[in-house]
N, C-alpha and C positions, 0 to 999 in steps of 0.2 A: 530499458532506459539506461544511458550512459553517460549522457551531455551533463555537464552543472546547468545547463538552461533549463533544463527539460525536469531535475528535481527542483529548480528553485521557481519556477510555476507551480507545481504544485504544494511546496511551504508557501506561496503567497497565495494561494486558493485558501489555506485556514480551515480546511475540512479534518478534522480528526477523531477516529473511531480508539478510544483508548482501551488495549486491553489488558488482561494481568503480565504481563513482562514485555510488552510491546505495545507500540503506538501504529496503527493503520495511517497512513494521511492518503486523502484522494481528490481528483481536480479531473472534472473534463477534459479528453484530449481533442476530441473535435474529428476522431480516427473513427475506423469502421471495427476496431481492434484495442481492447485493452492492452497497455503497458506495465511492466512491473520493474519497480527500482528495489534494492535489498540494501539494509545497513546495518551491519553486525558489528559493532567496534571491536576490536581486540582485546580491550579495556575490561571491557564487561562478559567476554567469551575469552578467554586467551589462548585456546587451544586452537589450532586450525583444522582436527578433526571435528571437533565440536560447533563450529562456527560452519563448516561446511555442510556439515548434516542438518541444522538449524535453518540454512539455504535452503536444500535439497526439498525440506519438511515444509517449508513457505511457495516455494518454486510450485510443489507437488498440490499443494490445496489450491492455488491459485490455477493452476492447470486444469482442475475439476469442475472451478467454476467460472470459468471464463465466460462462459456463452451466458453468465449474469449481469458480467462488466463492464461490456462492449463501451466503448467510447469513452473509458477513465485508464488513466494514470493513478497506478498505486504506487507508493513508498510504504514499505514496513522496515521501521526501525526499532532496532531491539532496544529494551530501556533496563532491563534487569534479567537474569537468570532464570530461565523457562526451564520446568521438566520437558521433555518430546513430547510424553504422552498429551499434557497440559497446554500444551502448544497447538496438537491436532485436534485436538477436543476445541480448542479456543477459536481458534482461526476461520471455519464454515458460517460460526454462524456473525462472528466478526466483519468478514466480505458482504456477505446482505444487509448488516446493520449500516456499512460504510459506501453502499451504493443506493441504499436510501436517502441517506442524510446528504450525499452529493445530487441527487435529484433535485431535492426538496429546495437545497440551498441555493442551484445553478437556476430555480425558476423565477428564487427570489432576489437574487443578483446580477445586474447585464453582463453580457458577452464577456470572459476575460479576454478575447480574441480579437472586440471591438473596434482596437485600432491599428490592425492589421490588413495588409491586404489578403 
């Protein structure tokens, strides 16, 4: 994902999986294909080594479980200072918790898509 539309659909979807140094958000995309948005601020990583690898580490879990996702938009946005280890550890079981709770919630809410053609 790259468009400002495309994250700010899924901050108004309201789906959020909170984990210890990061926030998961997810929304339906309505695709045959998971998307993945990354937001690492500088603020809170200031390195560009570190904030790259931080990527790499989200990019690389999300690439293992794709074929769980199928048809969401993920945003992981960093909120505080992750060890890597604690980040990889964090993140598997994080992705299933957060494609649950988008199930659950797209069954109990109409279309966001609704008035679209």
């Amino acid at each position: 994902m790259r468009e400002t539309d495309e994250f700010s659909s899924v901050f108004r979807f309201r789906c959020v999986c909170a984990l210890p140094g990061l926030d998961l958000l997810a929304a339906p995309n309505g695709l045959e294909y998971p998307r993945l948005g990354l937001i690492v601020p500088k603020k809170i990583i200031p390195t560009a080594v570190a904030r790259n690898r931080i990527k790499r580490l989200i990019r690389e879990s999300f690439r293992l479980n794709q074929n769980e996702l199928i048809g969401l938009d993920l945003v992981a946005r960093v909120k505080a200072k992750i060890d890597e280890a604690d980040l990889v550890n964090v993140l598997h079981p994080g992705l299933k918790r957060c494609r649950s709770l988008v199930v659950s919630r797209a069954k109990s809410t109409p279309s966001i898509n609704s008035g679209k053609p």
